[in-house]
C-alpha positions in Angstrom: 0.7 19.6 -19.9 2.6 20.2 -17.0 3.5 16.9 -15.0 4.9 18.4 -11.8 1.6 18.4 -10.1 0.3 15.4 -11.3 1.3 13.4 -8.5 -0.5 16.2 -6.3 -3.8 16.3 -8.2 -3.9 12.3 -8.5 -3.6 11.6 -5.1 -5.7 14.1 -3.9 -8.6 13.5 -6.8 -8.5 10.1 -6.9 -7.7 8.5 -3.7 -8.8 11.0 -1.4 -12.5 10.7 -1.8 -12.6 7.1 -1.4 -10.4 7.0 1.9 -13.1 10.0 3.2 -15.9 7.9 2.4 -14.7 5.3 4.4 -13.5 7.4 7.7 -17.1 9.0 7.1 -19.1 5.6 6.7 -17.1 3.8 9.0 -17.3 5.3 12.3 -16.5 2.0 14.2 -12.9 1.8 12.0 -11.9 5.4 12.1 -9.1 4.7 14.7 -8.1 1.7 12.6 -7.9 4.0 9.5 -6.5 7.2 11.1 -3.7 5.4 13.1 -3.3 3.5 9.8 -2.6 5.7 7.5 -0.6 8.1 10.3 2.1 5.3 10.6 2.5 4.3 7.1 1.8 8.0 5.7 5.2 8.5 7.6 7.6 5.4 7.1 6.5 5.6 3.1 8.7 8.0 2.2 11.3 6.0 3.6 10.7 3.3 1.3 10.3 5.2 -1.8 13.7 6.2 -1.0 14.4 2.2 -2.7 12.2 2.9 -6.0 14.1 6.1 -6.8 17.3 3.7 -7.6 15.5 2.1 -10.2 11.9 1.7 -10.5 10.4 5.6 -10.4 11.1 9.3 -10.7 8.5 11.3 -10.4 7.9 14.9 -11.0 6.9 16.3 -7.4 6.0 20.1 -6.2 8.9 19.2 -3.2 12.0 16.8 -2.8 10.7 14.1 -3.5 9.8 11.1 -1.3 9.9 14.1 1.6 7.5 16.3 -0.4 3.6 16.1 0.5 3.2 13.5 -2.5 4.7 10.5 -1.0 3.4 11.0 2.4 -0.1 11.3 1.2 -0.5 8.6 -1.2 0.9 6.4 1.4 -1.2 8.3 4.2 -4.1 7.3 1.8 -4.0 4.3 0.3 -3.1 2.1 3.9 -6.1 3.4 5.1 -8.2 2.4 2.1 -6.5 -1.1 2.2 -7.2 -2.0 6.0 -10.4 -0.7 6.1 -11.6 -1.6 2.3 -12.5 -5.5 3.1 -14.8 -4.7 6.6 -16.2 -2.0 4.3 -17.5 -4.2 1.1 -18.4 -7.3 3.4 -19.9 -5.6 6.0 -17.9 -6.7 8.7 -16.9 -5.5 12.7 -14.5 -6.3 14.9 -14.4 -7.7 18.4 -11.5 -7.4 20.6 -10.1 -10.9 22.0 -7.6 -9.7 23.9 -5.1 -13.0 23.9 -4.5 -12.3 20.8 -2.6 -9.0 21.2 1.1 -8.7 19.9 1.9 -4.9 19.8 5.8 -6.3 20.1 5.2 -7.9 16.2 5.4 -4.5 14.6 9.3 -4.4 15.2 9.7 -7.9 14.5 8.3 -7.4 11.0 9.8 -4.3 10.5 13.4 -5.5 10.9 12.0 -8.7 8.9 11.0 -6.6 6.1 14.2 -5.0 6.0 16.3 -8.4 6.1 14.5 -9.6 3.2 14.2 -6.3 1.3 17.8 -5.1 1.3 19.6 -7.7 0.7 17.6 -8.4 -2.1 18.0 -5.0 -3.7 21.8 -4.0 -2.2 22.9 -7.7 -2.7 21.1 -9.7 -5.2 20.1 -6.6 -7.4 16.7 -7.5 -7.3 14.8 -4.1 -8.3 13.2 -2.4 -5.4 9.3 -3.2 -6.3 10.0 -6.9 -6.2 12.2 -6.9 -3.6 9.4 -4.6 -1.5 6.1 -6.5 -2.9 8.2 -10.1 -1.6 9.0 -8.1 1.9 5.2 -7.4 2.2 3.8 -11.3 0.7 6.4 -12.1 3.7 4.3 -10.7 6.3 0.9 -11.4 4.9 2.4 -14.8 5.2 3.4 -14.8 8.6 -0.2 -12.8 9.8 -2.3 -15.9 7.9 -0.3 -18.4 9.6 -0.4 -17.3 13.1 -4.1 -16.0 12.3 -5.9 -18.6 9.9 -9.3 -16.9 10.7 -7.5 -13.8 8.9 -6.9 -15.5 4.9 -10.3 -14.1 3.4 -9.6 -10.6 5.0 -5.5 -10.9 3.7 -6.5 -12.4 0.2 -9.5 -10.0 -0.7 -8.2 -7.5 0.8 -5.4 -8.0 -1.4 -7.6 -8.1 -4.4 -9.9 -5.0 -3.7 -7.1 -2.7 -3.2 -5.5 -3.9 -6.5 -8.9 -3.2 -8.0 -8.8 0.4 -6.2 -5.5 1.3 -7.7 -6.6 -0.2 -11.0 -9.3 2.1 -11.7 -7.7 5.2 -9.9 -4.6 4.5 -12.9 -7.1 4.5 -15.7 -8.6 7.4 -14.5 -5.1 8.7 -13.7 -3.5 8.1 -16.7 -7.0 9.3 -18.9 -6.2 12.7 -17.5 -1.9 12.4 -17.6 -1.3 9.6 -20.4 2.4 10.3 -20.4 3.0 9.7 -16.6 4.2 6.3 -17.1 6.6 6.8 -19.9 7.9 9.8 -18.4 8.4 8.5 -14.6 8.6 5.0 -14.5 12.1 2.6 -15.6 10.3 0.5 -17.5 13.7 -0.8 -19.1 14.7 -2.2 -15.2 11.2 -4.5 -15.3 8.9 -6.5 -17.0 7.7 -3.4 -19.5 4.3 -5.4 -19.1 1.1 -2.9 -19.5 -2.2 -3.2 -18.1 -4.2 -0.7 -19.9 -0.8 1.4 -19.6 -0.8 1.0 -15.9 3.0 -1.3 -15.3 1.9 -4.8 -14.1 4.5 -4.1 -11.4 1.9 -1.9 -9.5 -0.8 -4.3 -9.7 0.8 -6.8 -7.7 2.3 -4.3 -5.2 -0.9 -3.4 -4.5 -2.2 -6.2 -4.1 0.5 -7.1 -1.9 0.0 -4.1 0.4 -3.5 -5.4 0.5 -2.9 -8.2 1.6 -0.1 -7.2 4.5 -2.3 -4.1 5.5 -5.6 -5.0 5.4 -5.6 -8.3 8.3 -2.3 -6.3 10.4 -4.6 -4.4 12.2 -6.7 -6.9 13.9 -3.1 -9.5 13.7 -1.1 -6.5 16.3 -4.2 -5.2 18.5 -6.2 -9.1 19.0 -9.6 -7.9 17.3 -11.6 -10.1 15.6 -14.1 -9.4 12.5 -18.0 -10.8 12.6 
């Protein structure tokens, strides 16, 4: 079976139909999804730049993390994890516009960096613990300056690591040797899931958990 468009068909099989059923059913969060997943569809590839040292390598139609692959999944999946919560629970938001604090996003991104790379560049921590510790960072600072956001950060943190659960066992049914042939397992806990690395559970969960409240955290909206 040929692997180099796995990454291609997974994405787009998998993940793509949930994020459209959202933007479709959702028509009150379709800015919140599409500016979503615009932003972090194009800073991804810049982090995947950290796994290639030692977590991934993937087998990509382009140069990978510049190739359609990493821009989609992470186009994708950030709008599935800020939208995903709202969704399930039924909520909306409000706008209370006190709240606002546009001026955050650079404050965590150059917080996310101060904790990531010195972690990876300094401590050798590997990249997906250093990154998933960057992200539980900021869920951490959004909860605390917003209490009224720790349901949407926790299970929001906890459907998207569902989502990515069952998109791997349907991933892996149809490309069992995707994990053995991509991942290091040899530079983290070798701990399988159903195949699927426990590594990418907790990610997940931890980009659930940064994405789905930062919306409402950055623009002052509330959900009811």
């Amino acid at each position: 079976m040929d692997y180099k468009y796995a990454y291609l068909i997974g994405v787009l099989s998998i993940l793509f139909p949930i994020w459209l059923f959202l933007l479709i059913r959702r028509k009150d969060l379709r800015k919140e999804i599409l500016l979503t997943s615009i932003v972090i569809g194009l800073l991804g590839p810049f982090s995947e730049l950290l796994y290639l040292r030692d977590y991934w390598h993937p087998e990509t139609i382009g140069t990978y993390p510049f190739g359609p692959e990493g821009f989609l999944f992470g186009f994708l999946l950030s709008g599935i994890a800020v939208s995903i919560y709202e969704e399930v629970y039924g909520r909306h938001l409000y706008r209370v516009k006190k709240l606002q604090r546009p001026l955050f996003v650079l404050f965590f991104v150059i917080g996310f960096l101060l904790i990531v790379l010195p972690l990876v560049f300094l401590a050798g921590l590997n990249s997906i613990y250093a990154t998933t510790i960057g992200l539980l960072a900021i869920a951490t600072t959004v909860v605390f300056l917003r209490r009224d956001l720790v349901a949407h950060s926790l299970i929001g943190g906890l459907l998207t690591g569902v989502i990515m659960f069952l998109s791997y066992v349907v991933f892996l049914f149809i490309f069992p040797e995707a994990v053995g042939r991509w991942w290091s397992l040899q530079n983290v806990s070798s701990i399988l899931i159903l195949g699927i690395p426990i590594e990418e559970l907790i990610w997940a969960f931890a980009v659930g958990a940064t994405i789905g409240p930062i919306y409402e955290f950055l623009l002052g909206y509330r959900l009811r």
